[in-house]
C-alpha positions in Angstrom: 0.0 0.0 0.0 1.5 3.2 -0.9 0.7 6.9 0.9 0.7 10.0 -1.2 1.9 13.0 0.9 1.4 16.6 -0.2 4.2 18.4 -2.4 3.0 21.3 -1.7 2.3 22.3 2.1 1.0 26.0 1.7 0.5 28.7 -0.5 0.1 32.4 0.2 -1.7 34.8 -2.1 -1.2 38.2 -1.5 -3.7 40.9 -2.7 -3.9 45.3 -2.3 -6.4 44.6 0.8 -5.8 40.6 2.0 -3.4 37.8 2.5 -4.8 34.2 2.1 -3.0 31.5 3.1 -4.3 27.9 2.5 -2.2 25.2 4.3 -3.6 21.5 4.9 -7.1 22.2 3.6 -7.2 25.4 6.0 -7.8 28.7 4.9 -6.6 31.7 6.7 -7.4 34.8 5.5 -6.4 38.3 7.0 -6.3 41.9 6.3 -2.7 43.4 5.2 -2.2 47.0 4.2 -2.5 48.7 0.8 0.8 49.5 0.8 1.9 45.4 0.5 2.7 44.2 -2.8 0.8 41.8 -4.7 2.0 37.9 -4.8 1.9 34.3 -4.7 3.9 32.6 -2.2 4.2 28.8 -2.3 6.1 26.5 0.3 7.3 23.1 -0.7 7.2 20.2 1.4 10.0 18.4 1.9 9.0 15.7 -0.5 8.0 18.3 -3.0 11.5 20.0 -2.3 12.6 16.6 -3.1 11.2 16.1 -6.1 11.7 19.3 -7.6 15.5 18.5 -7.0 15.5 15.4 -8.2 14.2 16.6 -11.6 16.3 19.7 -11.8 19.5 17.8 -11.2 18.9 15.3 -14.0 17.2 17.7 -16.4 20.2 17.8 -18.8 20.1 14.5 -19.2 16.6 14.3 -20.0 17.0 17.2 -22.7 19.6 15.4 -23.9 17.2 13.2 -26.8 19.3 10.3 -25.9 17.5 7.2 -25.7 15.7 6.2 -22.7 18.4 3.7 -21.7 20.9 5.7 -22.0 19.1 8.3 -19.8 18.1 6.0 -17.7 22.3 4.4 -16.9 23.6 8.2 -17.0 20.9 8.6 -14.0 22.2 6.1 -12.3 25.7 6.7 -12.8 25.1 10.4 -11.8 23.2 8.9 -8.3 26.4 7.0 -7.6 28.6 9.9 -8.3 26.6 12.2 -5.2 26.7 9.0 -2.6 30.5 9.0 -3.7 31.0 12.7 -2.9 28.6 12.2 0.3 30.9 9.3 1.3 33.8 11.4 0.7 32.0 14.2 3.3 31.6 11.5 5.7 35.3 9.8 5.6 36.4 13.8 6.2 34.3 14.4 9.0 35.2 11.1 10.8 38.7 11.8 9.9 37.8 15.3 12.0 35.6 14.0 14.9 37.3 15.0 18.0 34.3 12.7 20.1 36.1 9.7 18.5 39.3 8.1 19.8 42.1 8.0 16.8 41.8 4.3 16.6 37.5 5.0 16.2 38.4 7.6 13.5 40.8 5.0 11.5 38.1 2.3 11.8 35.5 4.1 10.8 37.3 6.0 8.4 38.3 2.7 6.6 34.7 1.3 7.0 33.6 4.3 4.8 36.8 4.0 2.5 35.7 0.5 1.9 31.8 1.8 0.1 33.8 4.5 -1.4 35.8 1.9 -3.0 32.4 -0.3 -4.3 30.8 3.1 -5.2 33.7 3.7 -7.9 33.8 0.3 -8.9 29.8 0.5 -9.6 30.8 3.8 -12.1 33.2 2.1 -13.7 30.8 -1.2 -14.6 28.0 1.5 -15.3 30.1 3.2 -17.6 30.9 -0.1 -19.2 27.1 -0.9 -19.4 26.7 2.8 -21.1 29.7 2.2 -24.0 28.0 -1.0 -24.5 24.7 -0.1 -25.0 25.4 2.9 -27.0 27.4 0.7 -29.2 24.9 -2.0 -29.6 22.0 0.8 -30.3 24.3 2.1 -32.8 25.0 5.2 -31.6 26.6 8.5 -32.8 30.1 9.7 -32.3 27.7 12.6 -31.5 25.5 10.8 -29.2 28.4 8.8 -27.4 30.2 12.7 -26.9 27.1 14.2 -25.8 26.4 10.9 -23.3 30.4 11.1 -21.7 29.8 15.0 -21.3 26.7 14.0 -19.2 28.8 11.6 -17.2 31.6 14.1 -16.7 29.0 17.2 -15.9 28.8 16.0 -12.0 32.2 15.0 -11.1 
């Protein structure tokens, strides 16, 4: 069973003589002064912010008019480039953790060193998977540029 949450978790409208705000099915409306401007103010929810970002980060790759395959591996590959560079974040910041003991740091920094390690290995067979599919669709010089310019846009 799956929920659907809201995307959207309020809107203001703004008018010469009122301000409306509807957030969760309520409606709250009170008087402002003339001397407000007019305007529409809306307020994501964190799964709205979520999946605006989503979209936004991938839209170049969606513009692209490479083939849905090929859309669909650079997505991937582009997903396992951001858990690398969060990964990296992390291995710093237990490198830096002055709660840990230097032995703690070392471990956990090495724990973290060893996804980082799978991550890369996971762009380097996805990157495999792209050159072969693009090969077996038949693709363009062209295409294959445009699709290894996608892969290098995030990095």
């Amino acid at each position: 069973m799956s929920t659907t949450l809201p995307l959207i978790s309020s809107i203001t409208i703004r008018t010469a003589t009122s301000q409306t705000t509807y957030s969760n099915a309520e409606q709250i409306t009170t008087e402002a002064s003339a001397s407000e401007t007019k305007g529409v103010q809306v307020n994501l929810s964190a799964e709205g912010k979520a999946a605006a970002s989503s979209s936004s980060r991938n839209a170049d790759i969606e513009q692209s008019g490479l083939p849905g395959s090929v859309q669909k591996i650079l997505k991937a590959i582009r997903e396992l480039q951001r858990r690398i560079e969060e990964t990296m974040e992390q291995i710093q910041k237990a490198l830096n953790d002055p709660s840990l003991s230097p032995e703690e740091r070392r471990t956990k920094a090495a724990a973290l060193q060893t996804v980082l390690s799978t991550l890369q290995a996971q762009v380097s067979n996805s990157t495999a998977d792209l050159s072969s599919l693009m090969n077996s669709l038949g693709s363009s010089d062209a295409d294959k540029t445009k699709a290894g310019m996608l892969v290098l846009a995030k990095m």
